[in-house]
C-alpha positions in Angstrom: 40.6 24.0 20.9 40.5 22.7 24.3 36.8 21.3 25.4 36.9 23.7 28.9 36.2 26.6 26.0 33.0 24.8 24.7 29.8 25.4 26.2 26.3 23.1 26.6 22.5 23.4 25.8 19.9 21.2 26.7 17.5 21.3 23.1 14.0 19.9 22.8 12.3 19.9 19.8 8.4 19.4 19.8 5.3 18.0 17.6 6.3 17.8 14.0 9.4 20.2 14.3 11.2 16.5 14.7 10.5 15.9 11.3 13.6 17.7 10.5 15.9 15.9 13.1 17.9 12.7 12.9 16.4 10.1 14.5 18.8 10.2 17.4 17.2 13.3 18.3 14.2 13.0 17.7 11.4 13.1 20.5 14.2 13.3 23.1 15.9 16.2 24.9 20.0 16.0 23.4 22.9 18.3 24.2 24.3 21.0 21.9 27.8 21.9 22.3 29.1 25.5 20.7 32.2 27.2 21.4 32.5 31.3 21.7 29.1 33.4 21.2 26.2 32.4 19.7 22.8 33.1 19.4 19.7 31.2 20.0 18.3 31.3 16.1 22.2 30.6 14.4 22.5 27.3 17.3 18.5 26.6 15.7 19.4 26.9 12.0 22.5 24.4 12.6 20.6 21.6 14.1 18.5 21.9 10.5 14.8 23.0 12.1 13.4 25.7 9.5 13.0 29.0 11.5 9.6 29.7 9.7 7.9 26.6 11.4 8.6 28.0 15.2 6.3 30.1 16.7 7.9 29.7 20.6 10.8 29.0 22.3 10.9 28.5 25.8 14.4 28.8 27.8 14.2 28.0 31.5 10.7 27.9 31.1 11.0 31.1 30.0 9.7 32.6 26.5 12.5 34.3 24.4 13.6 35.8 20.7 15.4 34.4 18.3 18.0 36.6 19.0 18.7 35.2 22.7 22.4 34.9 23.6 23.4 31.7 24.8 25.4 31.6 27.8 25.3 27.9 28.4 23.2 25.3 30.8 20.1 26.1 29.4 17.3 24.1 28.4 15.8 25.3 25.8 12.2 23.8 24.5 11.4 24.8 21.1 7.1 24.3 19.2 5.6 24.7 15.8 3.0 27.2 15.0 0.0 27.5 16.6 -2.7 28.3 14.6 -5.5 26.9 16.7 -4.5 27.6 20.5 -4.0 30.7 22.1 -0.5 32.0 23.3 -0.8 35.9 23.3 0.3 35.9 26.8 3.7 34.6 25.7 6.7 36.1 23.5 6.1 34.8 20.3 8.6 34.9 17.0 5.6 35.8 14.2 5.8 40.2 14.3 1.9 39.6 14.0 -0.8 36.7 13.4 -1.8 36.3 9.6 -5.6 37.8 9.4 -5.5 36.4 5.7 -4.3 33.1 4.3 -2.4 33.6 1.3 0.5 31.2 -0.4 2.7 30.8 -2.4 3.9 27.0 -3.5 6.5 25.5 -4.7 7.5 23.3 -8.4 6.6 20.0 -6.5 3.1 21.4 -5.1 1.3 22.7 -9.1 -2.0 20.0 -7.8 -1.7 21.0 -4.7 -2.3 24.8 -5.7 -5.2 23.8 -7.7 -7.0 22.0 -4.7 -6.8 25.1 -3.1 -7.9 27.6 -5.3 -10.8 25.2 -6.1 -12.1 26.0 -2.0 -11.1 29.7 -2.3 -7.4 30.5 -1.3 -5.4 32.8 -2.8 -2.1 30.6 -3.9 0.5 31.4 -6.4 2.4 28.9 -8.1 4.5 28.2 -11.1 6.9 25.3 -12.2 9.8 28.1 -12.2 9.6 29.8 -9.0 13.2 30.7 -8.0 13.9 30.4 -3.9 15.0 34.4 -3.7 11.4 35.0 -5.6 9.3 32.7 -3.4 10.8 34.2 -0.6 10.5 38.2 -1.9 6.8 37.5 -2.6 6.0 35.7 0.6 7.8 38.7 2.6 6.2 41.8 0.3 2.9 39.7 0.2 2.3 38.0 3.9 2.3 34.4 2.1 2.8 31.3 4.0 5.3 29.5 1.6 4.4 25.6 1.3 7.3 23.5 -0.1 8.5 19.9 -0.3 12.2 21.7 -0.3 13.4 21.6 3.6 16.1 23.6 2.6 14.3 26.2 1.2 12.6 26.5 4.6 15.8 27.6 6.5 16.5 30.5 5.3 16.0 33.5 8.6 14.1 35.8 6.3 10.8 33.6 5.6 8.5 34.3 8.8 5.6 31.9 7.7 6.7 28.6 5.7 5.4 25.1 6.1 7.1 21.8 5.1 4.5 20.0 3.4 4.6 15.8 4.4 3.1 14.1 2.3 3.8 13.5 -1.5 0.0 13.0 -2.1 -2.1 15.8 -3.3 -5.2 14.9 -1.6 -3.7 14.0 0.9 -1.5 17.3 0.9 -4.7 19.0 0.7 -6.1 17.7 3.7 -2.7 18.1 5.4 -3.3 22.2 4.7 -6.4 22.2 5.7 -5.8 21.2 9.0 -2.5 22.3 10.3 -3.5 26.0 9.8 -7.1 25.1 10.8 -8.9 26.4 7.6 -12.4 24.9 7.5 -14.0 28.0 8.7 -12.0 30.0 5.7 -13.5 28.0 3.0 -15.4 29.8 -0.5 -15.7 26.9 -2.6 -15.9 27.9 -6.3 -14.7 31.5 -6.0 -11.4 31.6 -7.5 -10.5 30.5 -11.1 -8.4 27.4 -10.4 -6.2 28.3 -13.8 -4.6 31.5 -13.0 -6.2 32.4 -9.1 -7.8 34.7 -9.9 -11.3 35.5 -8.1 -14.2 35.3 -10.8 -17.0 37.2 -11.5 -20.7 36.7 -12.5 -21.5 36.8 -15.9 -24.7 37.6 -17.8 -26.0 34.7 -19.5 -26.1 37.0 -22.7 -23.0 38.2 -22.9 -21.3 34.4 -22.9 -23.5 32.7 -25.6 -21.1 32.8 -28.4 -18.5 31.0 -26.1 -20.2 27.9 -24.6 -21.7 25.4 -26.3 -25.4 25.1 -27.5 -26.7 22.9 -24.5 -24.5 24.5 -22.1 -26.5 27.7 -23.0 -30.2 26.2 -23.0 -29.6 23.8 -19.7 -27.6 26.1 -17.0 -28.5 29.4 -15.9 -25.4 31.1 -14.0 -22.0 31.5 -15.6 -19.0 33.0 -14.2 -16.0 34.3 -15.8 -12.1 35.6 -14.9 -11.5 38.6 -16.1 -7.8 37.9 -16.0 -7.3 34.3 -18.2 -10.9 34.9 -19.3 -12.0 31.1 -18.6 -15.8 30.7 -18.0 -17.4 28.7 -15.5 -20.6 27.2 -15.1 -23.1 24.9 -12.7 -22.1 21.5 -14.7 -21.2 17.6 -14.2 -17.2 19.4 -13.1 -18.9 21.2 -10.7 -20.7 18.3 -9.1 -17.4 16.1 -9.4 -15.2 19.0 -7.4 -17.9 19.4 -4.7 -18.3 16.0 -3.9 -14.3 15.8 -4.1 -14.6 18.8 -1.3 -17.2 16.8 1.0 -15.3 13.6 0.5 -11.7 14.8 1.5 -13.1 17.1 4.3 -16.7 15.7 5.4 -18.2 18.5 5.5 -21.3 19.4 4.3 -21.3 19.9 0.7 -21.5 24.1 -0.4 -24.7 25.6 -1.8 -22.5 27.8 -4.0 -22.9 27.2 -8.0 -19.8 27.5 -10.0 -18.1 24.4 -12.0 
């Protein structure tokens, strides 16, 4: 094919969306050469940047769709999510905002899912989780899919996914917390940690035969899920997950009483 039939873009890729370029591209504006038609989100998917994490793509300073023919010269600046800033005003790729957080994680994200059930947020996870499931349930379900798996991440059906950095738990959890801006969303101690579940309050009564003796004479409130049936209570767990909380987020520590 002669190169007169090939046609150029001018890309830029912004914030963390470089995380997912070579390092020749990274940071930089870098021409993309394609030959014949082609739109904007199949040019996208081929440089390797997960749909899911743009929320905005500007071409001659101009906000477009995914679905944006090329037609060559453009430059084309491309941004991550915006969870804290406003851009209403501009043509945005999400069909509509997320009014609830929900997830669903991946194999390599099991503590991860824990540290965020423990403040409140509905998160499914198991070891097993095919890609075609995790994506079903985060399209059915309006989940934000977190994953370690880039690949998983560029398929054009999932409309809310985040690549998750670092391979730390805490500091995965802290990670969360702040690139969708969820401080204001947190309900420490709400949701059973096991199963996700939201628990309920139990009467002290009704749990005696499961806890032990002292449990029973030196706490007060008890919890329960009615799914997995795990009971919770105001004890040394409790304090050791709350000051977890206020340590990894400094924020003041929660009134609320469950372990």
């Amino acid at each position: 094919m002669k190169n007169r039939k090939y046609k150029t873009v001018q890309f830029r890729f912004y914030a963390e969306l470089n995380d997912f370029l070579p390092r020749a591209r990274k940071q930089l504006p870098f021409s993309y050469h394609y030959a014949g038609p082609l739109k904007l989100q199949e040019a996208i998917l081929s440089i390797g940047v997960p749909i899911s994490e743009i929320d905005l793509i500007l071409v001659n300073s101009e906000s477009v769709q995914l679905d944006y023919a090329l037609k060559g010269g453009e430059n084309i600046s491309v941004y991550p999510v915006f969870e804290s800033f406003d851009i209403s005003g501009l043509t945005t790729l999400r069909p509509q905002p997320l009014r609830v957080t929900r997830f669903i994680l991946d194999a390599h994200l099991g503590k991860l899912a824990k540290y965020l059930r423990m403040v409140g947020f509905d998160c499914l996870y198991k070891n097993d989780f095919e890609d075609t499931t995790m994506v079903k349930i985060a399209l059915n379900e309006n989940r934000i899919i977190l994953t370690r798996d880039k690949p998983l991440l560029r398929s054009p059906k999932i409309q809310h996914g985040y690549y998750v950095r670092s391979i730390f738990p805490k500091m995965q959890f802290i990670e969360v917390i702040e690139k969708f801006d969820l401080t204001s969303q947190l309900h420490p101690f709400t949701r059973c940690i096991v199963c996700n579940h939201p628990i309920e309050k139990v009467s002290k009564a009704g749990i005696r035969e499961r806890i032990p003796q002292d449990t029973y004479h030196h706490f007060h409130d008890f919890y329960i899920c009615k799914v997995c049936d795990k009971v919770y209570w105001q004890g040394s767990h409790y304090d050791r997950m709350q000051s977890f909380i206020h340590d990894l987020l400094g924020s003041p520590k929660s009134n609320k009483r469950k372990q």
